[in-house]
N, C-alpha and C positions, 0 to 999 in steps of 0.2 A: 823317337826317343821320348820317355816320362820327362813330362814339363814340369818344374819345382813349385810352388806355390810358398811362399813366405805372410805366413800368417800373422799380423802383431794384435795378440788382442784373443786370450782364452775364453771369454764368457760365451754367453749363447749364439751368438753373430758367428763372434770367430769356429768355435769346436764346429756348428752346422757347417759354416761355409767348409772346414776340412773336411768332414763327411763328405758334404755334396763334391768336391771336388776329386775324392779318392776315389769315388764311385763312377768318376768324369774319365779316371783315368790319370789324376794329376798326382803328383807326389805332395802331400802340404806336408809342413813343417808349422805349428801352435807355437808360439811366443810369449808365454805371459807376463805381467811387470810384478804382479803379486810372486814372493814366495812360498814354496809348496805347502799345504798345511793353513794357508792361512785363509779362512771361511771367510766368505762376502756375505754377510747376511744386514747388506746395504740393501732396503727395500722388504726385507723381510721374507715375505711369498709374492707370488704373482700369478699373477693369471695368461694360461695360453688360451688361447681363442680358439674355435673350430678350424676357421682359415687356417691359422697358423699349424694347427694339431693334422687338419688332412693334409698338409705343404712337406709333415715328416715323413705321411707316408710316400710321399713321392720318390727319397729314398731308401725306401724301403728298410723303415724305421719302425714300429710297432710302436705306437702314442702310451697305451697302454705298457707296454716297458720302461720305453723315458721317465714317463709321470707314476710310476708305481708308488711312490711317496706321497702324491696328490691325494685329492679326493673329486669327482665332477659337481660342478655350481654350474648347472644349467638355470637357473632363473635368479631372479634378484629383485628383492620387496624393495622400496624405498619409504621413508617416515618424515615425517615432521619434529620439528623441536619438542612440540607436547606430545609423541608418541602416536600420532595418527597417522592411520593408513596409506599414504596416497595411489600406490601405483604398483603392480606385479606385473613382470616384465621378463622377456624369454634371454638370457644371455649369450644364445646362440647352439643353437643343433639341435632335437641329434640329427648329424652327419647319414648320408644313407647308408655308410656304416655304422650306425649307432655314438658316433664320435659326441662328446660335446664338453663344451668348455671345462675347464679342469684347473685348478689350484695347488700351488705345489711352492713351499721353501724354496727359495732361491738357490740358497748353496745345495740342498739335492737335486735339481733342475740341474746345475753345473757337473756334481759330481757323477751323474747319473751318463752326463753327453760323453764326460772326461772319457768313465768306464766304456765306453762304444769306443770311443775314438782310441786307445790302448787296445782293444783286442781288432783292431783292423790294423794295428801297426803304423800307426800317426803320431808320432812324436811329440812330446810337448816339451818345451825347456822355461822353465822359472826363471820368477826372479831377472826376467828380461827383458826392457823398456824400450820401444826404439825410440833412436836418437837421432835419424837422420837415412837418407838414400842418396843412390847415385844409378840415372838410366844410361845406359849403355848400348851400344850395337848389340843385340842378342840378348838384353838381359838386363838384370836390376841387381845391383848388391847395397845389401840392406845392414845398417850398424844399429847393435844392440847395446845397454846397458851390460857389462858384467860378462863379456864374449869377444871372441873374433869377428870382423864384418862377415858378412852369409851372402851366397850367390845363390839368384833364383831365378826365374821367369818372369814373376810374379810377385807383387809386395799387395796384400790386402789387410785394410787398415778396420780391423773391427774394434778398435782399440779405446772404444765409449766416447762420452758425452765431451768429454775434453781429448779429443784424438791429435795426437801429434801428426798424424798420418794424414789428416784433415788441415795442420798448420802447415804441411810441407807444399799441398797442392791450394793452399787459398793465402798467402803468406798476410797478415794483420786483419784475418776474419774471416767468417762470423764468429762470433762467441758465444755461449751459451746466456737462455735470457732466464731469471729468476721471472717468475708468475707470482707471485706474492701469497705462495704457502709453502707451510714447513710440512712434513714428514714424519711421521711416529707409525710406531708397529711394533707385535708383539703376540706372544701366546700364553694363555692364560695357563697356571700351574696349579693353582689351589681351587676352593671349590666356591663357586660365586653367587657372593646375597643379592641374589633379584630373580624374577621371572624372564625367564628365555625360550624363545622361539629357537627350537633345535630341531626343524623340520630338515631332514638331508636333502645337501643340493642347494641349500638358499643362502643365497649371500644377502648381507642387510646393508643397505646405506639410509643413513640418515642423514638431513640436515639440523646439525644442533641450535642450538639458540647462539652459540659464540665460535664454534668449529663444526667441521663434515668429519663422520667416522664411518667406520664397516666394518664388518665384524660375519665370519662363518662358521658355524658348529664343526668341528673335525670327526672324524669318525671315531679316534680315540679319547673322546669325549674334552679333549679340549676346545679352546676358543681361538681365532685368530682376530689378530685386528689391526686396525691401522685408521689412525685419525692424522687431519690436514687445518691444524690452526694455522688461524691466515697471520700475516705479520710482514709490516712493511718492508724491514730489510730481512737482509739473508739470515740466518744462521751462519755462528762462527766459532771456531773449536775455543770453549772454554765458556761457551753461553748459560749451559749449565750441566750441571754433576748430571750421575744418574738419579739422585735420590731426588735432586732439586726437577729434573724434568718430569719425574712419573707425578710429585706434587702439582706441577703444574698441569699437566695432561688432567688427572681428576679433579681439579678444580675447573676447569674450561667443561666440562661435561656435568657437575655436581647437579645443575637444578633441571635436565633433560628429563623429558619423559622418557626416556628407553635407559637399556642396561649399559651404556658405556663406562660410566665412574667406576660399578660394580664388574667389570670387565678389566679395567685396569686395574684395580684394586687387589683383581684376582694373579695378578701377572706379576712376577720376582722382579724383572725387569725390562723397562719401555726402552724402546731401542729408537735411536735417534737422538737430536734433531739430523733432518740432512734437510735440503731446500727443494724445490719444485719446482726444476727449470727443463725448458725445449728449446729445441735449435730452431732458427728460421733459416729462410732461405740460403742452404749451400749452391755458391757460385758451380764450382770446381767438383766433381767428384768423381774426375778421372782423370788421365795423362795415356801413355803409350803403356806402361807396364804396372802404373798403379791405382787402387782402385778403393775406396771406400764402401761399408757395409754397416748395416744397423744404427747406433745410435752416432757414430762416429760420423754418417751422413745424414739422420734425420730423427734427431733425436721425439720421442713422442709424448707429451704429459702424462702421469700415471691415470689421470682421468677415464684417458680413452680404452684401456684396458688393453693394448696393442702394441707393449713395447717390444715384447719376447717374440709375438706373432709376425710383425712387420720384418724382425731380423731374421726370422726363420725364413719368413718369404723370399728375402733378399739372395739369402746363402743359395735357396732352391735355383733360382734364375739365373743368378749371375755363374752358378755351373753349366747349367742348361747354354746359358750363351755362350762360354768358353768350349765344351762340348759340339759346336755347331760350326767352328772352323779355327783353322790354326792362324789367321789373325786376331791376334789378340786386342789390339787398339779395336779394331772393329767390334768383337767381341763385347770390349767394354760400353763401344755407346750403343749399342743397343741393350746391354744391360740398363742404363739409366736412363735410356727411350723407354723402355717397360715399367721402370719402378717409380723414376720420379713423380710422374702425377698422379698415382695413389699413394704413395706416401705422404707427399705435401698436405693431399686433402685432409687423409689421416692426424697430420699433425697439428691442420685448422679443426677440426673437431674437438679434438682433446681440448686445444685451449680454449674453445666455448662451453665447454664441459668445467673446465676448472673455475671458470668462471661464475659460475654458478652457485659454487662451494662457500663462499665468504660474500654472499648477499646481506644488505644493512638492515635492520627490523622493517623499514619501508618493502624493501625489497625481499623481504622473504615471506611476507603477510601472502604480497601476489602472488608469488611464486606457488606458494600453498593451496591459494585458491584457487589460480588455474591451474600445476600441472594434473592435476586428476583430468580433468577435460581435456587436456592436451593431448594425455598418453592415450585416452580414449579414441580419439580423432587420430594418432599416429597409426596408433598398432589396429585400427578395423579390421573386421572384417579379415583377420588374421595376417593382414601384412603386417611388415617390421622395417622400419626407416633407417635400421644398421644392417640392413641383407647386404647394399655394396660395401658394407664391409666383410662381414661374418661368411656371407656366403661365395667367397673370389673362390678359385679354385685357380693353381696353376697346371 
């Protein structure tokens, strides 16, 4: 008999894990808490990584379908506050299929999975929150915001950073931890006073004199971007309008050597604030019939450039393991014998990566002057010190 899969949680984690499971052979059923229509374009764009990009083709996905909206950012310059060069740096492939990193709006990322997952006949229902389960002899019935309770096999909890699916199986923790920056992003609309590097392929990061920004040429001759001013406390709804954040944004970048100010300037509107937080160590991330996936188990700083990548991985495996025997409990720990300890590490990365971003004038003089020699000594000789990431392969 088709086992059910009850998925809570449509974004990337959730729709792959339905893929991967349909393809398993399982029945899933997409939950989302958002109603239909209404665009996340929280985080702006993002970036899939090789890893994650060959992880689609393992269900026989076509990367180049999903990300048709994208454009590939195989490398990525990094700068100084005075515009100086420091470092050109490979961001991973090509794949020996030619795969390599790739950039792509979030909300067509999503609507892109949604479309696959409709014409395979995977259902999705809006506007649906879970609130709560119950495991059973044979089975899990799962209650939703806005519905009937659902019977399934299975409850998989891809349901993000703040996962209810996560409070059910770890009851008063963990919680998500602010890292001490905020969030902005955006694409440019008019046409922009400064000189630009519009080499294709290149992503730019900079460290400014008072925030971190980045910024990629599009093909259709726009700009993206996303800057992380640092700031004690979180962001909170009502911190500031839109008009008040975009002033703020180009005032934090006005005296740089490079195009941000004029980057922003160029943009109708900055999108943001949201904060810049990772999960640490989850206890729990399994029971008999339930199971966590993507950020909802391990959430990743945007640093690490691995948030999309890691959840894709997750979805790939944790079918593979349910695939592998009709114990399910068993199934599951060995799903998170496989994933936990590269995800963790994943997740200690990114936060030494973010760390970096809001260095005090002490600390970015050095920084300056050594990372050029540092990246030099990392990448010799044509290695790369992020291959155990970039290059996993499941």
């Amino acid at each position: 008999m088709t086992k059910t899969a009850l998925i809570a949680g449509g974004g990337i984690a959730g729709t792959v894990a339905a893929l991967a499971l349909h393809r398993a052979g399982w029945q899933p059923r997409l939950f989302e808490s958002r109603p239909e229509g209404v665009a996340d374009e929280r985080g702006a764009f993002l970036t899939v990584a090789v890893n994650g990009l060959t992880a689609l083709r393992a269900l026989d996905l076509d990367p180049e379908k999903v990300l048709a909206a994208g454009f590939p950012t195989p490398s990525m310059t990094m700068t100084s506050g005075s515009g100086r060069s420091l470092a050109v740096l490979p961001l991973g492939g090509p794949a020996a299929d030619g795969t390599v990193t790739t950039t792509i709006r979030r909300a067509d990322l999503y609507g892109s999975l949604r479309e696959i997952a409709a014409e395979r006949g995977i259902p999705i229902e809006w506007d649906r929150r879970l609130t709560g389960c119950t495991e059973r002899p044979g089975g899990i019935t799962a209650t939703f915001s806005g519905g009937a309770p659902v019977d399934g096999d299975l409850l998989v909890g891809a349901d993000g950073l703040r996962s209810r699916t996560r409070e059910i199986l770890n009851p008063g923790g963990p919680a998500p931890t602010y890292l001490g920056l905020l969030n902005a992003g955006g694409f440019t609309t008019g046409p922009i006073d400064a000189e630009l590097d519009r080499t294709p392929g290149m992503m730019h990061m900079a460290f400014g004199r008072k925030a971190f920004f980045g910024w990629a040429p599009a093909p259709d001759g726009s700009v993206w971007w996303f800057a992380n001013p640092p700031s004690e406390n979180p962001a909170a709804p009502g911190d500031f309008t839109p008009e008040s954040w975009r002033s703020y944004l180009i005032d934090l970048f006005q005296d740089d050597g490079f195009p941000a100010a004029a980057i922003i300037r160029a943009t109708d509107v900055a999108i943001g604030p949201w904060n810049t937080d990772d999960l640490r160590r989850v206890p729990v991330w399994h029971s008999g019939r339930v199971v966590l996936a993507g950020d909802a188990a391990h959430a990743v700083a945007p640093s690490a450039g691995q948030g999309a990548s890691m959840a894709i991985e997750d979805a790939v495996v944790l079918a593979r393991c349910l695939s592998d025997t009709d114990d399910i409990r068993a199934a599951l720990a060995d799903y998170e014998r496989i994933r936990r300890p590269r995800v963790e590490k994943v997740v200690r990365a990114g936060r030494r990566n973010g760390s970096g971003k809001a260095a005090g004038p002490v600390g970015a003089a050095i920084r300056d002057a050594l990372l050029p020699l540092m990246m030099k000594m990392l990448y010799r000789k044509g290695a790369n010190p992020q291959a155990w990431i970039l290059d996993h392969r499941i």
